[in-house]
C-alpha positions in Angstrom: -0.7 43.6 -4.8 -3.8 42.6 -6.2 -3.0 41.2 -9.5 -3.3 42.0 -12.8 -7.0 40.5 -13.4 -8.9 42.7 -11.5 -11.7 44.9 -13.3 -11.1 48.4 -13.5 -14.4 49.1 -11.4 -14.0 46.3 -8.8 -12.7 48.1 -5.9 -10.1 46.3 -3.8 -11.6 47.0 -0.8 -15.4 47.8 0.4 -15.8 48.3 3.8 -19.3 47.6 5.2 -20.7 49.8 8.4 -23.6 51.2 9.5 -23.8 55.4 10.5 -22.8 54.9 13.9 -19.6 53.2 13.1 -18.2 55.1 9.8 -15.9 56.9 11.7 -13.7 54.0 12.1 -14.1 53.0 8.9 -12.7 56.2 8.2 -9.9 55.8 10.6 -8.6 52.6 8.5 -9.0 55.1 5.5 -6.9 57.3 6.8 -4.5 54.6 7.8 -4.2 52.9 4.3 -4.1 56.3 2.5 -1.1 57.9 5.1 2.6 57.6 3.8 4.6 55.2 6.4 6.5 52.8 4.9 10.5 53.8 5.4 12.3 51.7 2.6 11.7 48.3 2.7 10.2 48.4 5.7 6.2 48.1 5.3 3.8 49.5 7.7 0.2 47.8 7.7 0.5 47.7 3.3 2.4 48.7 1.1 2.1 53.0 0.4 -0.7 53.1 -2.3 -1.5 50.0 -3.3 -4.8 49.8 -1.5 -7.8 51.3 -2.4 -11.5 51.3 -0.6 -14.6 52.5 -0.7 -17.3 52.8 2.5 -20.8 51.3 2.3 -23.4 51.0 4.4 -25.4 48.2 5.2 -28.1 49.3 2.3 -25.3 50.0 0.0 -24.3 46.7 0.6 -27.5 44.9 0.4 -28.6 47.2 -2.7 -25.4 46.3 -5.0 -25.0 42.4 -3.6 -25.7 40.9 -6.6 -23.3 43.3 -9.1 -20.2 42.0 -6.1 -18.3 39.1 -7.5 -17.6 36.5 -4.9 -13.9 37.5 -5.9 -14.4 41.3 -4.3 -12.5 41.6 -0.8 -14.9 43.1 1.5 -14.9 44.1 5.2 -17.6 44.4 7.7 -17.1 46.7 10.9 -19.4 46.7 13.8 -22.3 44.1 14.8 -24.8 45.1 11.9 -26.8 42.0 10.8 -24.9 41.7 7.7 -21.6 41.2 9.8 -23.2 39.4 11.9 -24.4 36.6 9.5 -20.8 36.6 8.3 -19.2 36.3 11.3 -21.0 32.5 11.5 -18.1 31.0 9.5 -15.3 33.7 9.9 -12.8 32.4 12.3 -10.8 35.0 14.9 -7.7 35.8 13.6 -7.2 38.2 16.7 -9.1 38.0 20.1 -8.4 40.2 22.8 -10.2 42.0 25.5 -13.4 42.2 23.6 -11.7 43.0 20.2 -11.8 40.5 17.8 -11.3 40.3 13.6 -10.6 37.5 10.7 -11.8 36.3 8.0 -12.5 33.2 5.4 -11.5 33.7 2.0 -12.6 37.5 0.6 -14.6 38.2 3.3 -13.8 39.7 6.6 -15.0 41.0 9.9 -14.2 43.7 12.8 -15.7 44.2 15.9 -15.9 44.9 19.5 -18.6 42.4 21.7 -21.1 43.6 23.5 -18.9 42.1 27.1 -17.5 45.8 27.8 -20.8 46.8 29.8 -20.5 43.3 31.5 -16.8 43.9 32.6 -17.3 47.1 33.5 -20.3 46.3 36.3 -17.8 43.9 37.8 -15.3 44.6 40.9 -12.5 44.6 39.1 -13.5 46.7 36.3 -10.6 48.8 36.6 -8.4 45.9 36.2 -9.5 44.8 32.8 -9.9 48.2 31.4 -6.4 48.8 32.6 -5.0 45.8 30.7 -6.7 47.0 27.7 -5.1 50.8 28.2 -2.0 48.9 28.4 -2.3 47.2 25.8 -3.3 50.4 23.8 -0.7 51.9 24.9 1.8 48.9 23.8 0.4 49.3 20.1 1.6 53.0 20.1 -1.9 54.2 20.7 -3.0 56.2 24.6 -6.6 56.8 25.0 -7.7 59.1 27.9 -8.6 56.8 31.3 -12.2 56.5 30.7 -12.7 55.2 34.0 -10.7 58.3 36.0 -13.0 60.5 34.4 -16.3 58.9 35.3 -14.7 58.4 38.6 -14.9 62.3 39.4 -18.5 62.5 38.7 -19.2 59.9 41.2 -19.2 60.6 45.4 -16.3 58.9 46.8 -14.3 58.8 43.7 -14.8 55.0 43.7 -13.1 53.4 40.6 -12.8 49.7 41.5 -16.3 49.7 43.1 -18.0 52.3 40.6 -20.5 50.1 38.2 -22.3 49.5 41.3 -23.3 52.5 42.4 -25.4 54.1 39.3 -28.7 51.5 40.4 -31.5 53.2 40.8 -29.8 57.0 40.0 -31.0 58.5 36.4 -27.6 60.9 36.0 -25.3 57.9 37.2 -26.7 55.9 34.6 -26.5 58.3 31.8 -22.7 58.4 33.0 -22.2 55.2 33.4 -23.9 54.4 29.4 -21.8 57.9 28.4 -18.7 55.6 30.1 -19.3 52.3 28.1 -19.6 53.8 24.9 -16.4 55.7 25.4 -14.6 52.9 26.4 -15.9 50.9 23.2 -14.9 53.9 21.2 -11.4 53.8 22.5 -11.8 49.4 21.5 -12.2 50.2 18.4 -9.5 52.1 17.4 -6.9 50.1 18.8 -8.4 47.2 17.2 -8.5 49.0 13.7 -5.1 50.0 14.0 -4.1 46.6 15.1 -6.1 45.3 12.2 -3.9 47.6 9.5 -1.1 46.8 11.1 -1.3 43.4 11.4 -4.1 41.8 9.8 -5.1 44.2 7.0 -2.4 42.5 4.0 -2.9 38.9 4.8 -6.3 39.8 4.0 -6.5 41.5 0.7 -3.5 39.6 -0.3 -5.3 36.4 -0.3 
């Protein structure tokens, strides 16, 4: 897939995260290194011919000037490395918060920071819906984030919940608990999208 010319220590792959998000760098791991092509038929790319490697950010930062501009390299999450990338990297996939593309070898993944918005808002339940929907479309069915925070509340509110935690500690703490599950369950369905759909354009090019 990659050519003939590439140095036996250039990886075809790194994949730049910080601590917090190497879990779903190790999810698209997992999902290059899994056997799922049936025949011809190719799921995300080709069985075996990808390789990667995880860095962090001071990985990164630390080897920068041994990378040749010719090395494909991903960055997950909002770190500022990704973020200064991100500049010039058009969306080649934006939806629900979940957006990735790239510009040449380089390439970005992430989830904005609009979940905590959307989910203060009436119709929170609406949009997280669409994205469990939408989840659920892509073959992948998260628990309802929103049912379970839901029972912790008085009332069982669920359009109306966001609301409520102002001004109570516990609520909060749910509520924050709530928001990070939800951007949890964003980021796997937009990593599996991404090796599904995005991931050999990429280190094809």
């Amino acid at each position: 897939m990659f050519g003939d010319g590439m140095q036996k220590n250039e990886l075809p792959l790194i994949i730049v995260c910080d601590d917090k998000d190497m879990v779903y760098a190790n999810y698209l791991i997992q999902l290059i290194g899994q056997k799922d092509d049936a025949g011809d038929s190719i799921v995300g790319v080709e069985d075996d011919s990808v390789s990667a490697a995880i860095y962090t950010v001071k990985n990164y930062k630390d080897n920068l000037p041994q990378i040749p501009s010719t090395q494909h390299i991903l960055f997950i999450g909002q770190t500022s490395v990704a973020k200064e990338q991100s500049k010039t990297i058009p969306d080649a996939f934006n939806k629900l918060g979940m957006h990735y593309g790239w510009l040449g070898k380089r390439a970005v993944l992430y989830v904005d920071d609009t979940t905590s918005d959307w989910m203060r808002l009436k119709d929170s339940k609406k949009h997280y819906t669409e994205f469990w929907q939408f989840s659920k479309d892509r073959g992948m069915t998260h628990p309802d984030a929103l049912a379970e925070y839901a029972k912790k509340l008085s009332g069982g509110f669920v359009d109306k919940i966001m609301p409520v935690v102002v001004g109570a500690p516990k609520m909060l703490i749910d509520y924050n608990k709530t928001v990070n599950a939800v951007k949890a369950q964003q980021y796997k369905t937009l990593i599996k999208v991404f090796y599904e759909d995005g991931l050999r354009s990429f280190v094809e090019g």
